[in-house]
N, C-alpha and C positions, 0 to 999 in steps of 0.2 A: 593730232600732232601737238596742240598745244597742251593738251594733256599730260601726255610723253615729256615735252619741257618742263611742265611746271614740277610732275614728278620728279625727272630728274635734277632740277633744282632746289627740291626739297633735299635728296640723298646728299646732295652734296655739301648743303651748308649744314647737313647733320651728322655728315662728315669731320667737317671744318669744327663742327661744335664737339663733337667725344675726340678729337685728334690736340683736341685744346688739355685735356684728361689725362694723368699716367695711369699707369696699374698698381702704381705706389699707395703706400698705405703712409698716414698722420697722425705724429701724438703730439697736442697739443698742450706742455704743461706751463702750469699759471700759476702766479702764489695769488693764497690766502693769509689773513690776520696779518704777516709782514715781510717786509724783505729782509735777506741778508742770510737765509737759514736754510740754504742750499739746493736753490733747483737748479741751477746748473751742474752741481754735482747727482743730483739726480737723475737730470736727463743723462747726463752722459753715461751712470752707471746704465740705466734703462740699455742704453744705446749699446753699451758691453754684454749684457746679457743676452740683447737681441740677437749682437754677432756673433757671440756663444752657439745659437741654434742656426747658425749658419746662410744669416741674412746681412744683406751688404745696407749699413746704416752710416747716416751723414744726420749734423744737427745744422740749427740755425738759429740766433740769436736776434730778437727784436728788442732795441735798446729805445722805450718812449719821450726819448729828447730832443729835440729842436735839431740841435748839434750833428753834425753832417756825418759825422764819425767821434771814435772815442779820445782822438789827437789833442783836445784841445780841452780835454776836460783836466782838472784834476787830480791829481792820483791819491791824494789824500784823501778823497772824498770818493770821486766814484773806483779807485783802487788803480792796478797796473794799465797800463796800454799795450794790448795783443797784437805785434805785426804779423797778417799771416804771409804765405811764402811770397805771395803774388802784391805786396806792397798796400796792403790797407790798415787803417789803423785803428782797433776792434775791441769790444770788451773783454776782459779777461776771462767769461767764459770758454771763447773761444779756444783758449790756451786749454781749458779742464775737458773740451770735446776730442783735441788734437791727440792728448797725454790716454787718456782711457778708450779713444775709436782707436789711437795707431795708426792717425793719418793727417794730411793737412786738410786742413779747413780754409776754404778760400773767401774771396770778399764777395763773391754772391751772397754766402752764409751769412752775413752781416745788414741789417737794416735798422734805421732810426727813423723815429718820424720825419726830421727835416731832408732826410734822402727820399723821404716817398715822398712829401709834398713837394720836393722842388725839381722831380720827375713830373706829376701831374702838371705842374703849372707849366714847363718848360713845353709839355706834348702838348697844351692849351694854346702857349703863343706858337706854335708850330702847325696849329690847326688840325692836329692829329686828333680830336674828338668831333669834326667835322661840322663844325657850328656849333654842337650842343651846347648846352647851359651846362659847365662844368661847378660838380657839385662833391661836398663833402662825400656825401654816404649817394651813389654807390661807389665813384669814383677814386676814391681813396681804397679804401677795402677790397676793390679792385685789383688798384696797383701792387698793393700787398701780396694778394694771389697770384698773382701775375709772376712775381719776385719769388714766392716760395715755389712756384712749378720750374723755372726757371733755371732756382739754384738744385731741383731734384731731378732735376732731366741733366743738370751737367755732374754731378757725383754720380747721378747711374744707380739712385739710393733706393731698394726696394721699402727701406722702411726711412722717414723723415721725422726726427723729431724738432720741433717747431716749441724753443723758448721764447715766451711774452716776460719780459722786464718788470719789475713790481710786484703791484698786485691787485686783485680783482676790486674792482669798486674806484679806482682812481680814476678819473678825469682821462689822463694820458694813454690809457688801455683802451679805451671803448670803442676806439675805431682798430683796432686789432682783433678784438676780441670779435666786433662784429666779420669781421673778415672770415675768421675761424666759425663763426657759425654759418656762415656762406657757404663755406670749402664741406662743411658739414652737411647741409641742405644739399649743394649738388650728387654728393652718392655720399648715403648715412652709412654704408660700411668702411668704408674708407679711412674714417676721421675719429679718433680716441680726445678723450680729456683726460687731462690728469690734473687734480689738484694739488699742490705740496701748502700745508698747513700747519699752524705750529701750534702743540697742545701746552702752553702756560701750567708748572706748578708753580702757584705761589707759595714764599716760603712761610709766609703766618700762616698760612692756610693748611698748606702739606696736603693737597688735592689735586689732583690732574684735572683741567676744566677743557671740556671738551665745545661750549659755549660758544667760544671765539669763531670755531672752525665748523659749527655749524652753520653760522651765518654768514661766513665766508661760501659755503657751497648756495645758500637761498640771494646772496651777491650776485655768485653767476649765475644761476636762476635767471636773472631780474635779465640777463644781457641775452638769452634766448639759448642758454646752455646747461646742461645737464652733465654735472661730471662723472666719466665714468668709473676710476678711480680713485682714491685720497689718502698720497703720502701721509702719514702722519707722525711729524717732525716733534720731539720732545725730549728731555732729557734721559727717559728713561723708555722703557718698550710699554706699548697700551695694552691697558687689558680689556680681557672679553664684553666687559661692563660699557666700558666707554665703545669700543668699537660697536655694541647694539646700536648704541642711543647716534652714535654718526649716520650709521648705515638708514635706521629708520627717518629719523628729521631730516635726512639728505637723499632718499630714496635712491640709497645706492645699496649693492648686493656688498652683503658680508663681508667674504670674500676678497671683494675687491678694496675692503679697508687696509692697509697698509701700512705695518707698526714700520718706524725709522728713525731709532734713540740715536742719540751721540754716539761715535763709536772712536777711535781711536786713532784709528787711520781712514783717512777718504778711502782707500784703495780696499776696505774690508768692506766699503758698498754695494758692488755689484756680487759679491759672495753673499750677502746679508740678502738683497733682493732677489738672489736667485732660490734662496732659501725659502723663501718666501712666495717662490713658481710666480714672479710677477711675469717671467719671460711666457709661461704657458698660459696663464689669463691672456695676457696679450692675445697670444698666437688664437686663443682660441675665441676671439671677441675678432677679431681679423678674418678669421676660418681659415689662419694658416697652419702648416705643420713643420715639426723640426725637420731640417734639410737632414738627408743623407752627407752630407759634407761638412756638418758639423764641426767648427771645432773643440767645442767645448771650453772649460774656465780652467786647465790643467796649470795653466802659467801662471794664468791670475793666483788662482790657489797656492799655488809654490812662493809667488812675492809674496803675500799676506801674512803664509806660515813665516816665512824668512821676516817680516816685520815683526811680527812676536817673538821671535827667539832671537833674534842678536841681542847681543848684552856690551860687547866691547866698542866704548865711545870715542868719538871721533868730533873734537870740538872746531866749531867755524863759528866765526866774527863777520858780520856784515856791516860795514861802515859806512850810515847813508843816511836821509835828512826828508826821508817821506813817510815815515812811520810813527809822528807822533802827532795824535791828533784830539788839542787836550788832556783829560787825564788817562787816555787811553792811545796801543798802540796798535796800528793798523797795519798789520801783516801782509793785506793786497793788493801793498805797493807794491813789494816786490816777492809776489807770489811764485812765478815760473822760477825764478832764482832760488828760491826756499826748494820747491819740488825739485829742480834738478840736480841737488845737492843733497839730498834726499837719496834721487835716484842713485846715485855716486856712490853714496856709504853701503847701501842697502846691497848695489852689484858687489863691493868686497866685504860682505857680510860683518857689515859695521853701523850701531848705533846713530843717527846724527845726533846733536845738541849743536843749536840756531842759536846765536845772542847776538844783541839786538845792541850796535856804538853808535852814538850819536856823535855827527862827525862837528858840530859844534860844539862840543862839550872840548875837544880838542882844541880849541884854538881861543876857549876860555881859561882851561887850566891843561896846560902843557904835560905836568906831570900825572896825568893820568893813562899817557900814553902809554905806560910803563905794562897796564891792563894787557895790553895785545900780549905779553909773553905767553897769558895763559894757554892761550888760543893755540891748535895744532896748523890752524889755517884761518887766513883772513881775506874777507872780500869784497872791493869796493864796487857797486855796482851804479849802472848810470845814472842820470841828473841832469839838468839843465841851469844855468844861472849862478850867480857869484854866491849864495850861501853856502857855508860849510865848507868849499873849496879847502880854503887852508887850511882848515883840519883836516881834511883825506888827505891832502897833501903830507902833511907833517905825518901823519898812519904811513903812509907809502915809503917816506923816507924811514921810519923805525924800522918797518919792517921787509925795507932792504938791509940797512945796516945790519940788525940783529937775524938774517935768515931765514924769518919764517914766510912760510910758502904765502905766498901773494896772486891773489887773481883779479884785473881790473878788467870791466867790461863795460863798454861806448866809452862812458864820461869818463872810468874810471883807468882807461886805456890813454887819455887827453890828458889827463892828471898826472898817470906814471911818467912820461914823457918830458912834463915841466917839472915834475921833481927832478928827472936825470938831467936834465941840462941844469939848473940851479943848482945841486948840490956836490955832479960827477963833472959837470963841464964849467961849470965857474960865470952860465949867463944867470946874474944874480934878477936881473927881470922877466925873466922867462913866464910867460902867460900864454894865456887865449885871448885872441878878441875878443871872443865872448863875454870875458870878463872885463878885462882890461885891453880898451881898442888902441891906445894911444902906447901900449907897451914897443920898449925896441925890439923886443924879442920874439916876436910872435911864434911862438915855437907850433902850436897852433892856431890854424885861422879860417875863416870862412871858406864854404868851397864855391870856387866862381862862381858856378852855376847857381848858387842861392843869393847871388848876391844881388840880384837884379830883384827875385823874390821879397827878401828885405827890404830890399829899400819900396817895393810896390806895397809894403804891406800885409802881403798874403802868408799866412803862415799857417792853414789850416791845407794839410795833405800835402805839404809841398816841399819835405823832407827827401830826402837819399831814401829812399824805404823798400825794402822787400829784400828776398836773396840775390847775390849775387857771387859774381866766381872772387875764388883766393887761390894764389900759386902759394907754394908753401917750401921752403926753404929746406934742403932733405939733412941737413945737419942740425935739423930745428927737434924743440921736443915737439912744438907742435905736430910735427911729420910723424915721427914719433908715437903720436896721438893718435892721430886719423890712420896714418899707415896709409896713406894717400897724397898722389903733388896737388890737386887739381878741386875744392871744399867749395861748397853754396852757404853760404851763411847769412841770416837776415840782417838789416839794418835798419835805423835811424836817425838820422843825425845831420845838423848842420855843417858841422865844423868838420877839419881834419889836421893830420899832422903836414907841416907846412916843411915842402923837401928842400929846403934852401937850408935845414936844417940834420938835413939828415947827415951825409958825413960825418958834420962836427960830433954828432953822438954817437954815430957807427962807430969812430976813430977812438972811442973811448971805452966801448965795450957793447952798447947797447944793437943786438940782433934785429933787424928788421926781417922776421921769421913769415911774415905772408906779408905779398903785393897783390892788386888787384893784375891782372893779365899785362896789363900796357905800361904796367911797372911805376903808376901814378898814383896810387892810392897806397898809404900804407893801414896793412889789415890788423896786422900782431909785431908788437914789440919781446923780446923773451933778453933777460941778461942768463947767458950762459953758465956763468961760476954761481949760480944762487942757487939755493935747494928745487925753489920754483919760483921766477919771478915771471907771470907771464900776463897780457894785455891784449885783449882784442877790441877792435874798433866797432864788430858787430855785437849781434848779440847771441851768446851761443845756447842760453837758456830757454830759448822758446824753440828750440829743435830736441832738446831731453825727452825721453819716453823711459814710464817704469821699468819697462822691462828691460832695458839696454842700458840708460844713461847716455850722457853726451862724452864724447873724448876728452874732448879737455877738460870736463868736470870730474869726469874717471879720474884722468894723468892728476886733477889738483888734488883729490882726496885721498891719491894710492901717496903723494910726496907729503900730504897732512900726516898723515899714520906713520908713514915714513920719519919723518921729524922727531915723535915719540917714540922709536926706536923699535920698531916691527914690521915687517911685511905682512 
């Protein structure tokens, strides 16, 4: 009889231990030599090609910073803030997984170091490791695992690809990294590396040095990994020469080297990798097969060609104050806005050209405002805080006056609003709290519910964030747009349009075209008689996808084209 127990107490905690396990498969990519040179774009093409052969794939982004989330970081520095639908606030990879899977990405998908540590410490004071001596290694790389099976048992994802931040050999990775060779040691089929590396031509030199990225792969070496593949990120495609001397000093198969020049468009990546049969290495280091259900790159393929052959231009103005950093500017402030606007031209088989106003430059020298004529369309997109205001302002007023199509998005929705009452309605103080608390005009102001927030202090997660409903006004363009009353649009934001204010602006012309349901929140501003003057309080850029575009970015770019005298 005791036998019988103890046996069947063994099946059952060996139960409990494989029931802990999916039948999911891991690809684990890491940079090498540096950041900044696309593995987020890599994994996610990875992740298109995957789905290509007919497998349901989800990513997840590990960001190694203290910081709880990507809310509170700077966007000049580490780029955009990603809301996904479900209200977290994420790295902009996130946004490059959403756009190339064709799905949302939620806040499971998202981890930084100081959410795994202040999970472990919080299950510490809880007692929830039952005395133990709670300890960095295993307990942390734990939690980690724990998070990554987590967020793969709630997408349902046969295949997970699994982004680490950086790159190998920092400080900040090594308890991630150790994680991944965990996940790896419990079942070794399971678990892929990929390294993404970048091959340096220097230009006195005029030599590809494969050097860097050698040592990058004997890096993870050192951390108990072996990579099984390696992007290799360069200006130009690698030749046979250099891929020997990787494959051999890195005892990796041929094969599995990986040319990946610059290309032209992100979106001609997963065609370039499938070129490449990354997707059948894969399958075939996995021991999977292409599904029957396939659905192949046929769409992909169609945008890509459709990226190569437009030729007629469609020019947009973005007027914002997070893109200059030093003598250089940084495009991944506002990334999802650049791509959705993209997506827009691309669906009516039109060219973009992006240029880049500085909205300070406006409220130094007035007379440059004159610039916006050039522009088919312009667009002020969000911000926080009193710089530059008055110059998007003064943009917003030009370019009501003179016509041309206007798109304001969060801040840039706040702005259009105090230009209307200032210049349409005659309240010559019309502000934000934001800016200006002691203003009489508060045309807009905090929303109650943040205000207790504020004044406590707290200001990390503790925004209006994620999607929520918009009724939509059916003589509206936005209606128009969507072709729907009833729209989920994400948010951010403190502040809102202050209805004590509405009449006086209604009574003047200005459309309050979407409300929140309870008819308190106002979502979209639109003035009727403009070519395009329209304003949402969310943000409608982080729900664009290549293959479709977003509505209202469609409706701003068909009235841009419009403007220059074409359908």
């Amino acid at each position: 009889m005791l036998f019988f127990l103890i046996l069947l107490n063994f099946f059952l905690i060996s139960f409990q231990f494989l029931s802990n396990f999916t039948m999911s498969k891991f690809i684990f990519v890491v940079g090498g030599v540096m950041s900044g040179v696309g593995k987020g774009i890599a994994a996610a093409s990875i992740g298109r090609v995957l789905q290509s052969k007919g497998y349901r794939v989800s990513a997840i982004k590990i960001d190694p910073y203290i910081n709880i989330d990507a809310g509170t970081m700077n966007p000049t520095e580490h780029g955009e803030v990603f809301v996904t639908e479900d209200g977290d606030e994420t790295d902009q990879d996130l946004g490059n997984y959403e756009r190339f899977l064709g799905e949302n990405i939620l806040s499971d998908n998202y981890m930084t170091t100081g959410r795994v540590y202040r999970t472990v410490i919080e299950k510490e004071r809880n007692l929830e490791y039952g005395g133990k001596c709670v300890e960095v290694v295993p307990h942390i790389p734990e939690e980690v695992i724990r998070r990554i099976d987590n967020a793969t048992a709630k997408s349902r994802a046969d295949i997970m690809l699994v982004e680490v931040g950086g790159t190998v050999g920092e400080y900040q990775n090594l308890l991630f990294l150790e994680a991944a060779r965990m996940m790896k040691m419990r079942n070794f089929q399971d678990v892929i590396f990929v390294l993404v590396s970048y091959l340096p031509v220097p230009s006195k030199v005029g030599e590809m040095k494969s050097k860097p990225t050698q040592y990058a792969i004997r890096t993870l070496n050192s951390a108990g990994i072996q990579a099984d593949f390696v992007l290799c990120r360069a200006e130009r495609a690698l030749d046979e020469s250099r891929k020997r001397k990787i494959a051999i000093s890195g005892s990796v198969s041929p094969d599995h080297i990986i040319s990946a020049p610059d290309v032209d468009s992100i979106y001609e990546i997963p065609i370039y990798f499938n070129g490449e049969q990354i997707g059948e290495k894969i399958m075939k280091q996995f021991g999977l097969k292409r599904k029957k259900s396939a659905p192949g790159l046929g769409d992909w393929q169609r945008l890509v060609r459709k990226i190569e052959t437009v030729k007629r231009e469609v020019r947009i103005g973005i007027v914002g104050k997070y893109f200059k950093t030093g003598d250089f500017v940084l495009k991944d402030s506002y990334i999802s806005v650049i791509e959705a606007v993209k997506h827009a031209a691309w669906r009516q088989n039109l060219k973009p050209t992006i240029e880049w106003l500085n909205a300070d430059d406006y409220e130094t020298v007035p007379k440059q405002l004159a610039e916006l004529k050039k522009f088919d369309g312009v667009i002020v997109p969000g911000g926080f805080g009193g710089r530059g205001t008055e110059g998007k302002i003064a943009a917003i007023q030009y370019l009501r006056k003179n016509k041309i199509p206007f798109f304001g998005l969060c801040y840039g929705m706040q702005l259009a609003a105090i230009e209307f009452a200032r210049h349409v309605c005659g309240l010559k103080n019309a502000n934000s709290t934001e800016i200006d608390p002691k203003t009489d005009a508060p045309v807009i102001h905090v929303m109650p519910e943040q205000e207790k927030v504020l004044l406590a202090g707290r200001y990390g997660n503790t925004m209006r964030l994620g999607a929520y409903p918009c009724v939509l006004d059916k003589k509206s363009r936005s209606f128009a747009a969507y072709g729907e009353k009833q729209i989920f649009e994400r948010h951010r934001h403190r502040y809102e349009f202050n209805n004590e204010f509405r009449q006086a602006l209604g009574e003047r012309g200005l459309l309050f075209a979407g409300l929140s349901p309870d008819n308190r929140l106002v979502e979209i501003i639109e003035i009727p008689d403009h070519p395009f003057f329209v304003a949402t309080q969310f943000h409608p850029e982080f729900k664009s996808r290549p293959l479709t575009g977003h509505p209202l970015f469609n409706a701003f770019v068909a009235a841009a084209i419009n403007k220059r005298g074409g359908k």
